[in-house]
MARZAKOL-74849 format. One record per residue (C-alpha): x, y, z; residue number from 1; residue in one letter. Coordinates in nm, 3 decimals. Example, Ala and Ser with C-alpha at 12.3 -4.5 7.8 and 13.67 -1.06 7.14 Angstrom:
BEGIN
<<1.230, -0.450, 0.780>, 1, 'A'> <<1.367, -0.106, 0.714>, 2, 'S'> 
//
This chain:
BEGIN
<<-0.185, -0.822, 1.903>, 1, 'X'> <<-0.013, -0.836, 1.543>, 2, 'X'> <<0.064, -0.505, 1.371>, 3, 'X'> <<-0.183, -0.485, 1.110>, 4, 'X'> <<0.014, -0.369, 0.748>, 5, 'X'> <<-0.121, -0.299, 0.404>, 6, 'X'> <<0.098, -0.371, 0.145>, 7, 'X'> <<0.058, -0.178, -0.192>, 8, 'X'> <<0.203, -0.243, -0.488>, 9, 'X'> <<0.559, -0.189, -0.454>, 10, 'X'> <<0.615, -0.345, -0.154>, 11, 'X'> <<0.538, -0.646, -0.380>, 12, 'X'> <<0.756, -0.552, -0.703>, 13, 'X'> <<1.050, -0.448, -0.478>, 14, 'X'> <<1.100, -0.857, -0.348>, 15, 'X'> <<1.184, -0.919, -0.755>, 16, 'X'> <<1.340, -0.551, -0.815>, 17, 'X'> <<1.701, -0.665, -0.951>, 18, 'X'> <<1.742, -0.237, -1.011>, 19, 'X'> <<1.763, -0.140, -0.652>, 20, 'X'> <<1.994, -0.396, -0.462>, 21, 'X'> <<1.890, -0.231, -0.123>, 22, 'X'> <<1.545, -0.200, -0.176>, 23, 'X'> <<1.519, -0.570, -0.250>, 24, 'X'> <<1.719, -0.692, 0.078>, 25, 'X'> <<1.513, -0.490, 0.285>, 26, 'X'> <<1.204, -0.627, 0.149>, 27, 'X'> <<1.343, -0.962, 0.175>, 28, 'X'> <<1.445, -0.895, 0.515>, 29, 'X'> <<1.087, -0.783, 0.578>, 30, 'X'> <<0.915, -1.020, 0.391>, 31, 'X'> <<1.113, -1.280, 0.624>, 32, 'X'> <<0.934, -1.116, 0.917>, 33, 'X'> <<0.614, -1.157, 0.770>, 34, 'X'> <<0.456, -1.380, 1.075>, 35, 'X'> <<0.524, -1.140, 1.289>, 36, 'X'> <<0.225, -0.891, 1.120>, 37, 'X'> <<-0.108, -0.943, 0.988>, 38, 'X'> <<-0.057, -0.855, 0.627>, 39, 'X'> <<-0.339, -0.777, 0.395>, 40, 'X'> <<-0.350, -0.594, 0.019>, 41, 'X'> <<-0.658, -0.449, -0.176>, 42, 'X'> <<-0.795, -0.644, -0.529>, 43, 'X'> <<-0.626, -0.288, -0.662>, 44, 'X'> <<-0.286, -0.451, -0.614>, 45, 'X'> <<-0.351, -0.766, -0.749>, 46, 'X'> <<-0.533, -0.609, -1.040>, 47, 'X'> <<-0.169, -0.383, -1.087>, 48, 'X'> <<0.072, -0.690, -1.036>, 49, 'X'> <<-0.198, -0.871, -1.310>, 50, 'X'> <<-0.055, -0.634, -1.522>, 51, 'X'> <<0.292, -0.742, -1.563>, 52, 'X'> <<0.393, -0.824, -1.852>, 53, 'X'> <<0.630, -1.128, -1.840>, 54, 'X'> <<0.441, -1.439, -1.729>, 55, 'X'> <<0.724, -1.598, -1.503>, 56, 'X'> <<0.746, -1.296, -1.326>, 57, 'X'> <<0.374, -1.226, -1.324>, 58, 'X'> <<0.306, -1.596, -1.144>, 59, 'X'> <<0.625, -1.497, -0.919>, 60, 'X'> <<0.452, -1.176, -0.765>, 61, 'X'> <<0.108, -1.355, -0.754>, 62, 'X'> <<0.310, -1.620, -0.501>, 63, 'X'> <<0.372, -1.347, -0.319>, 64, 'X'> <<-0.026, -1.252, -0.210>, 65, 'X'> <<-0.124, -1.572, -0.135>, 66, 'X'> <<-0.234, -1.594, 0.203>, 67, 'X'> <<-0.290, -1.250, 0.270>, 68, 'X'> <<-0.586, -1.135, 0.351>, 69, 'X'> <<-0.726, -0.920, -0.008>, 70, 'X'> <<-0.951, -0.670, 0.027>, 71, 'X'> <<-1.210, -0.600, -0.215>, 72, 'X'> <<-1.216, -0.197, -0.361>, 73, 'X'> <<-1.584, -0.099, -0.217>, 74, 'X'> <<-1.792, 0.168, -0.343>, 75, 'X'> <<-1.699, 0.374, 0.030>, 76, 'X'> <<-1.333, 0.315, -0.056>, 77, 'X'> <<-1.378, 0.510, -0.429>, 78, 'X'> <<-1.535, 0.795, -0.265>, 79, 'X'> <<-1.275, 0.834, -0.030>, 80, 'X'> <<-0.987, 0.821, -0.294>, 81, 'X'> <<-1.196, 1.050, -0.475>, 82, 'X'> <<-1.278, 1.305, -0.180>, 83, 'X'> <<-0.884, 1.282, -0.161>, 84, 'X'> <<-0.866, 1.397, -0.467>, 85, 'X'> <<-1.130, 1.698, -0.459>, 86, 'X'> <<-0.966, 1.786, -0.117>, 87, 'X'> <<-0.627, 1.818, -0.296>, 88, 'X'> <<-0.422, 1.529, -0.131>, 89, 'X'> <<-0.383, 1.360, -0.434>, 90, 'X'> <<-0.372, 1.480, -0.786>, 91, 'X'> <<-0.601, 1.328, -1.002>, 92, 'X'> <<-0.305, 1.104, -1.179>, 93, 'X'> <<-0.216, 0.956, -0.803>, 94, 'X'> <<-0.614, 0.827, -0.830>, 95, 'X'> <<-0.450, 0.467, -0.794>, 96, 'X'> <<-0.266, 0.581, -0.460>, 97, 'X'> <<-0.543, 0.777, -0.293>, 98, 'X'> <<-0.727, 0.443, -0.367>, 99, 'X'> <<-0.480, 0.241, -0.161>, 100, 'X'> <<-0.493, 0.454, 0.088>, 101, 'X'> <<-0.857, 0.457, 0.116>, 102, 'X'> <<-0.837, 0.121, 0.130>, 103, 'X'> <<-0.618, 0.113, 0.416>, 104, 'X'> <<-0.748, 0.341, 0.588>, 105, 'X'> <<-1.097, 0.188, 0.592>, 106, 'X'> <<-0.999, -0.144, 0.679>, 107, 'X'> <<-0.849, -0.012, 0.985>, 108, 'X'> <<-0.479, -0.111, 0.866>, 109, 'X'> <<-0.209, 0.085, 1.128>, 110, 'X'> <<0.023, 0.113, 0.886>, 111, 'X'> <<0.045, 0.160, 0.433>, 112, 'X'> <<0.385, -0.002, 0.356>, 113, 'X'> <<0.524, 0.104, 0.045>, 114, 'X'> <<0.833, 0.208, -0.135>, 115, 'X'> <<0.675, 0.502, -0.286>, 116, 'X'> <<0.815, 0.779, -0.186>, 117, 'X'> <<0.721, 1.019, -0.444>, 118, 'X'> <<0.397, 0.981, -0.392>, 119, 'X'> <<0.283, 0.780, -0.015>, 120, 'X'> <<0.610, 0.733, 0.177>, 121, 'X'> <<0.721, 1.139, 0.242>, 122, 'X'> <<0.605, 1.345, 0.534>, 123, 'X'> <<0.418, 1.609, 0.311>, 124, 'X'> <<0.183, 1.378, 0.169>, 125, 'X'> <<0.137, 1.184, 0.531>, 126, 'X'> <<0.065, 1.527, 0.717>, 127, 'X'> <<-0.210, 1.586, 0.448>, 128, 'X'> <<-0.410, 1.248, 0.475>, 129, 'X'> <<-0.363, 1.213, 0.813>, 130, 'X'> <<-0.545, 1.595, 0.856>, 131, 'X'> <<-0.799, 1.559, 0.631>, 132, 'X'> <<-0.857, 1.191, 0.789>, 133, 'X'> <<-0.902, 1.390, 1.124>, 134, 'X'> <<-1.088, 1.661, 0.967>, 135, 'X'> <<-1.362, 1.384, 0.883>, 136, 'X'> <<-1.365, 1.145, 1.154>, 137, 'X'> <<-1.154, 0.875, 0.995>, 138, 'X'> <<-0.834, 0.733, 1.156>, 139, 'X'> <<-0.513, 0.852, 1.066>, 140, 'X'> <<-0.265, 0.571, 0.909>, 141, 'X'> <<0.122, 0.559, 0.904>, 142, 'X'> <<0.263, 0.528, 0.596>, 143, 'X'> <<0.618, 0.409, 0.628>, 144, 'X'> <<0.888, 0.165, 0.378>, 145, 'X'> <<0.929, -0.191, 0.461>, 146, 'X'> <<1.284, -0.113, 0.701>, 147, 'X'> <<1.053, 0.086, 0.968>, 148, 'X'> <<0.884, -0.170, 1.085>, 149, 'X'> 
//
């Protein structure tokens, strides 16, 4: 059975990320790995990588999704972001990031891969999901970067 990963956002922008020579080999590297997960992403991701400006790259990122499973944003997976919020896990501004990991979480994803670390990928923020998760009867989910897995 395939390890089944949720990609956000930046796992996405990092493949393209001329900035951060590391954090683009190591998403390469992953990204060449791909077949050995199931790989999925939320319409929230695709709606954010819409968003870029230049069209070349825009079309570039949007390669990127296909075949993935997408999962649509669900009125269950905007009360969880929100609960998130009320419950203090997120801040109101990291709305967008409570929502991916609602969506994760609810899709029964083992692991959020992202290169967030300010706001997903740190140990903090991972200790509080996963105990409210517990607190309510939902799964917990690792949230890791693309090299630890």
């Amino acid at each position: 059975m395939k390890l089944r990963l949720y990609l956000d956002t930046s796992v996405f922008s990092a493949y393209y990320d001329e900035g951060v020579t590391d954090r683009k080999s190591q998403t390469e590297q992953f990204w060449a790995r791909r077949a050995e997960f199931e790989l999925s992403t939320s319409a929230l991701a695709v709606q954010e990588l819409e968003q870029t400006s230049e069209r070349e790259r825009r079309a570039e990122l949007m390669a990127l999704v296909e075949g993935l499973t997408i999962h649509a944003i669900t009125p269950e997976m905007k009360a969880l972001a929100s609960r998130y919020v009320r419950a203090e896990v997120f801040t109101p501004v990291m709305y967008n990031d409570a929502l991916h990991v609602a969506a994760a979480v609810l899709t029964r994803q083992d692991v959020l891969l992202s290169w967030n670390f300010k706001h997903l990928v740190n140990r903090r923020r991972r200790a509080r999901i996963n105990e409210y998760n517990i607190s309510v009867g939902l799964p917990a989910v690792e949230i890791v970067a693309p090299p630890e897995v």
